[in-house]
C-alpha positions in Angstrom: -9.4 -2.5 1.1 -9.3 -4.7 4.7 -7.0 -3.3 7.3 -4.7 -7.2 7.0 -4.5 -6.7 3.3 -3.2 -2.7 3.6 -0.9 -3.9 6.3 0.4 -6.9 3.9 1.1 -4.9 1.3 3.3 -2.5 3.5 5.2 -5.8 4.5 5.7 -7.2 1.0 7.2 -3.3 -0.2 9.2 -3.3 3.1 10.4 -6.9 2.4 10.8 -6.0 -1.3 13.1 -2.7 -0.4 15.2 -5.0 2.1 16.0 -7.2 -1.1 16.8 -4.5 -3.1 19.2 -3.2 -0.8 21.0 -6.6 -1.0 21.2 -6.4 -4.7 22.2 -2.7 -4.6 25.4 -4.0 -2.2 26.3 -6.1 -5.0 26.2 -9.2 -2.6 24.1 -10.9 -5.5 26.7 -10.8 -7.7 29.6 -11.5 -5.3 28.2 -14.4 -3.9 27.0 -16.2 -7.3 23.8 -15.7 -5.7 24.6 -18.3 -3.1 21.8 -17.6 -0.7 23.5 -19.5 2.0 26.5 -17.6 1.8 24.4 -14.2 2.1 22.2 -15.4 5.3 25.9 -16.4 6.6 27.0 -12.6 5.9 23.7 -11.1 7.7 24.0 -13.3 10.5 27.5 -12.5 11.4 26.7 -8.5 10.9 23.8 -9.8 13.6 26.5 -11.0 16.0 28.0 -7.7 15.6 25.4 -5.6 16.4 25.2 -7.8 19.5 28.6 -7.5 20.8 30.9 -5.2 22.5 31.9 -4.0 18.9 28.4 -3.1 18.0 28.9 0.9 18.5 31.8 0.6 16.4 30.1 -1.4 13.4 27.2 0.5 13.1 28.7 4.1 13.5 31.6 2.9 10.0 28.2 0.7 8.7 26.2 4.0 8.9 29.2 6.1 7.2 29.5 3.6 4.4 26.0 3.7 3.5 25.4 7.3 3.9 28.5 7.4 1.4 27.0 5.0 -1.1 23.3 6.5 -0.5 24.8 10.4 -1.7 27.2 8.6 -4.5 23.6 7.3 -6.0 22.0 10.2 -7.7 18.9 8.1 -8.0 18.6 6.3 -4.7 15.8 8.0 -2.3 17.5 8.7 1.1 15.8 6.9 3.6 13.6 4.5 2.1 10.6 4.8 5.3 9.9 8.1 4.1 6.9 8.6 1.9 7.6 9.1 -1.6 6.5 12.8 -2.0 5.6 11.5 -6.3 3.1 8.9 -4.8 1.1 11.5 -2.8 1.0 13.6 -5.6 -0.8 10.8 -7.4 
């Protein structure tokens, strides 16, 4: 396989996981799927990150999803690690 299409793929899964982690938040559901109303949502939580409340947002944003991520018996804690099943494979 060519080096570009490896590196795709990695993108697409990457990409793919992001999405998921939008549906795992429920902000499918919430939002009727209105995907203007999400890109609103992630750009304000960008505006965050850029102010003076940044620290502050991302130390309770980092809480809530450790939270959620040990609450989920079947979520894999941080999703850029490898998956120790693929290498068995």
């Amino acid at each position: 396989m060519r080096t570009w299409q490896v590196e795709r793929r990695k993108r697409t899964r990457h990409l793919i996981e992001l999405g998921g982690l939008v549906v795992k938040a429920g902000l499918v559901n919430l939002t009727g799927d209105d995907r203007v109303l999400i890109y609103g949502a992630l750009l304000w939580m960008a505006d965050k990150l850029q102010s003076d409340q940044s620290e502050q947002a991302r130390a309770r944003w980092l809480a809530k999803g450790k939270q959620a991520f040990e609450a989920d018996p079947t979520a894999r804690k941080g999703t850029d690690r490898p998956d120790p099943a693929a290498a068995r494979r």
